[in-house]
Residue, then its C-alpha position, 0 to 999 in steps of 0.5 A: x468526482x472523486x470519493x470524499x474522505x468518508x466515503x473512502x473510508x467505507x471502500x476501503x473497509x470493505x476491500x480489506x476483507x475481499x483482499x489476500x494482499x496484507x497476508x501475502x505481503x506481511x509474510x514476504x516483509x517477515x521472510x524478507x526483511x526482518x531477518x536483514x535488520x536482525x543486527x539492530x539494537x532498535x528500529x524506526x519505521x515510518x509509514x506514510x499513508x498509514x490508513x486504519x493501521x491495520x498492515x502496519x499491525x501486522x508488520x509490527x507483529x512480524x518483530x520480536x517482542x524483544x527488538x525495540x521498535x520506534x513506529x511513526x504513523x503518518x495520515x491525513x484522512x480524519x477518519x483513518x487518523x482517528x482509528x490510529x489513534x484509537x488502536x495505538x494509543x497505549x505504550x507497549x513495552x519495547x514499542x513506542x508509537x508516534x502518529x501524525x494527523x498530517x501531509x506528507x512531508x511534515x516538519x513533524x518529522x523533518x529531522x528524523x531518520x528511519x531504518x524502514x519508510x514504508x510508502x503501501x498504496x499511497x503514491x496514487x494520491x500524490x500530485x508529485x511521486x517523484x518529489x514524494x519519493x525524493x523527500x522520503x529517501x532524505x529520511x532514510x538512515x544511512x543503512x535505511x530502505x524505502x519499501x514501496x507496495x504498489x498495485x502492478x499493471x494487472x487488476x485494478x489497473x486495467x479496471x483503472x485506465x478505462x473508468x477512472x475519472x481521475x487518470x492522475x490516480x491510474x499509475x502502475x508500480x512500472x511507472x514508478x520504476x521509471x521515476x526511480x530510473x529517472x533519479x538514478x536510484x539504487x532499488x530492487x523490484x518484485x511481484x507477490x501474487x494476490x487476488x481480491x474476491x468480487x463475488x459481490x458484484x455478481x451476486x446482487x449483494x448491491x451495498x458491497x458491491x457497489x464500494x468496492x467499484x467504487x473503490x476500484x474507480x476511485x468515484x461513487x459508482x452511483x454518478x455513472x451512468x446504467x450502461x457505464x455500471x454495466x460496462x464496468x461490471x463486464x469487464x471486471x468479470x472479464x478479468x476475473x476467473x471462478x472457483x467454486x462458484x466464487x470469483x477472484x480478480x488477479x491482482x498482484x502486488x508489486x514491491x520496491x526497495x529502494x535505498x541511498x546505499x547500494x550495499x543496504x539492498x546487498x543484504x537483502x535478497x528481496x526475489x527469494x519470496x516473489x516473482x521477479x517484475x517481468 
């Protein structure tokens, strides 16, 4: 049975301070990005699947106070919903945020166009990703880009492929390559290296433990049975390396941009602060 929307909620909470991800992945975005959408006078970003906003906090931070910025926030988790509007509730000069308690697609937003859509963990949940990516490159600007941060074929994946009940959820940023592939599509691709801490699950500390395997699995660990805990833990620690008695699962990220326009990725040398997917 899948995690209900509070539950995942919980996981998530605690994946976020085991995880390196956003940093790594907010300063590739600083590095990469930003510098490519110096010449606007204003930028609309939208981000699909926002969470808590915490990653979109901090994409925002990687701007110039002076660059105005339109930042639209789309999350259908009530829980998540609620943080947003609680953490973005109030204008900021220069700064107009916009959430949405909804789906994605949205006639919310059908007429709008954004110069950066971001889709960070998100395609997991959607029956169609094929559609879900065609439906965001409709709201692309002429000169817009699709970023698209996906966990890669290593980590949590291969965690995935042996213990999630729901096999639909289990994809790798390869898979979504080859949906781009299918759609002819202009992208470039790239891997940041990044690790989640899983000292909990070796060390007895049982409640963070068992949300962050149960976020792994996308099930309430407790519904497996003791030889599938103990399966589920063996191997984690088999992917995992020590390091000053702490453990570390490896768990690059994967990065794809993704545009109608061939020329916009020309501008971007989105390599330069990461590692080409092999």
């Amino acid at each position: 049975m899948s995690l209900t929307d509070e539950e995942y909620a919980k996981c998530f909470d605690i994946l976020k301070q085991v995880s390196c991800e956003h940093a790594v992945t907010v300063r590739w975005f600083h590095n990469t990005l930003v510098p490519a959408l110096s010449h606007k006078d204003r930028i609309k970003i939208l981000s699909i699947g926002a969470g808590t906003g915490d990653f979109d906090e901090q994409i925002i931070a990687t701007f110039s106070p002076n660059m105005p910025l339109e930042y639209h926030f789309i999350e259908s988790n009530p829980h998540h919903s609620q943080e947003l509007e609680h953490r973005f509730s109030e204008r900021e000069n220069n700064r107009k945020f916009v959430i949405h308690a909804c789906k994605f697609p949205s006639e919310e937003i059908r007429s709008e166009k954004f110069d950066i859509i971001i889709m960070a963990h998100v395609l997991y949940y959607f029956e169609d990703r094929q559609q879900a990516i065609v439906d965001a490159m409709k709201q692309l600007s002429d000169d817009g880009v699709l970023l698209i941060v996906h966990q890669t074929g290593l980590g949590v994946n291969q965690i995935q492929k042996q213990f999630r009940v729901n096999h639909n959820y289990s994809c790798s940023i390869q898979d979504l390559a080859n949906i781009l592939d299918n759609l002819g599509s202009n992208y470039s691709r790239a891997m940041l290296p990044t690790s989640l801490e899983v000292t909990s699950i070796f060390k007895n500390e049982t409640e963070t433990s068992d949300l962050l395997m149960s976020f792994f699995i996308e099930t309430n660990i407790k519904t497996l049975s003791s030889q599938q805990q103990s399966d589920l833990t063996n191997l984690i620690k088999s992917l995992s390396f020590e390091r000053a008695g702490r453990f570390f699962l490896f768990h690059p990220v994967g990065i794809l941009l993704v545009a109608n326009n061939q020329s916009a990725l020309a501008q971007i040398n989105i390599s330069q602060f990461g590692e080409n997917l092999p």
